[in-house]
C-alpha positions in Angstrom: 105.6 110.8 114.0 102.9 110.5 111.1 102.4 114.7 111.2 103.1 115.6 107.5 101.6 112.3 106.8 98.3 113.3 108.5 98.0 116.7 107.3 98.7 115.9 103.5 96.1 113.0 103.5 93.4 115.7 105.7 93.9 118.7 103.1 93.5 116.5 100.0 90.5 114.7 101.6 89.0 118.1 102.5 90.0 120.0 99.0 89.6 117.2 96.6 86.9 115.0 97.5 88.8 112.4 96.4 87.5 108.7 95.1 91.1 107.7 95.9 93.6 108.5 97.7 96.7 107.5 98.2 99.7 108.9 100.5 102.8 106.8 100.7 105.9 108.4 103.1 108.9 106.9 100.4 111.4 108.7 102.6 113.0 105.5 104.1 114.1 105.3 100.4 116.5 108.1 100.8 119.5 109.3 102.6 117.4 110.8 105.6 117.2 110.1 109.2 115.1 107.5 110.7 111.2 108.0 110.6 111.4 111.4 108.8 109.1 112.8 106.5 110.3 114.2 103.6 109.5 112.1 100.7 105.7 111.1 99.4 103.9 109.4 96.8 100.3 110.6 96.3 97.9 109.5 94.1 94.9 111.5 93.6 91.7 110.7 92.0 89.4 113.3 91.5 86.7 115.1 89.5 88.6 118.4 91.0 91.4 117.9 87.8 88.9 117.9 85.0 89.8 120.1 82.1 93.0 121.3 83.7 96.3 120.7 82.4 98.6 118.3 84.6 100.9 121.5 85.7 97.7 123.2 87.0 96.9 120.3 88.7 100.6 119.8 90.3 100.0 123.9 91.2 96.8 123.1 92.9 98.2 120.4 95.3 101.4 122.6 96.3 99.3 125.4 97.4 96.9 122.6 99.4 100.4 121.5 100.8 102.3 124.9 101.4 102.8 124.2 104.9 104.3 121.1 104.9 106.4 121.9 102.0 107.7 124.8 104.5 108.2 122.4 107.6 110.3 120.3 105.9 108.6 118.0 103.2 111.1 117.5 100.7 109.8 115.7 97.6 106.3 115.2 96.4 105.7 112.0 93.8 102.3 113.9 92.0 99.7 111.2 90.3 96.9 113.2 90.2 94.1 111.7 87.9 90.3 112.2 86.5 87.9 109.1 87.8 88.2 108.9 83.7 92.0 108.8 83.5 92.6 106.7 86.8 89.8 104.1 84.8 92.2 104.1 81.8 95.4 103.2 83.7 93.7 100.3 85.2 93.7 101.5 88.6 97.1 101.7 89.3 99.6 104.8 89.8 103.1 104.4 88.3 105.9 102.8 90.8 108.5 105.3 92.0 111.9 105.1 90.3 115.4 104.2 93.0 116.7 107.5 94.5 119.0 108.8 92.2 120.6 111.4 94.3 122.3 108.7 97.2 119.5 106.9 98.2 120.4 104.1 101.0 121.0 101.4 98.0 124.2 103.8 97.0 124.9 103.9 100.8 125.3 99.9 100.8 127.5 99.7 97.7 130.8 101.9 99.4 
């Protein structure tokens, strides 16, 4: 199925000129059906986010992503970093916290 997938990795290629990129579909992680597409982790590393603030950043990547927002995306994970920034953190984006809102681990427990 791979069609948000696609798109969102295309657009932030195409926008951001990113030195890394990083889409992951989390939405097996939640309480949605089989192979969907709602949930994603991105990391972005980019001179694009230099000298503005992180919520202009996060404003800049939902307009890029509008559409698939609209068809059905659900939840965006935003790690968007300066080459700087992404040097600082050693490489490595933050790890996404359980579901909290009755993610399949909730599902198991009843």
């Amino acid at each position: 199925m791979e069609r948000h997938y696609k798109a969102i990795e295309s657009k932030l290629y195409d926008e951001c000129s990113p030195s890394f990129l990083e889409v992951v579909n989390e939405s097996h992680q939640h309480s949605v059906p089989e192979n969907s597409e709602t949930h994603f982790k991105i990391t972005v590393v980019s001179d694009v986010f230099k000298g503005l603030s992180a919520v202009k950043r996060h404003q800049l990547v939902y307009v890029l992503l509008r559409e698939e927002l609209d068809a059905g995306v659900h939840a965006l994970a935003l790690h968007l970093y300066t080459p700087e920034q992404w040097s600082e953190r050693n490489m490595n984006s933050p790890v996404s916290p359980p579901c909290a809102g009755g993610g399949k681990a909730s599902e198991t427990m009843e």
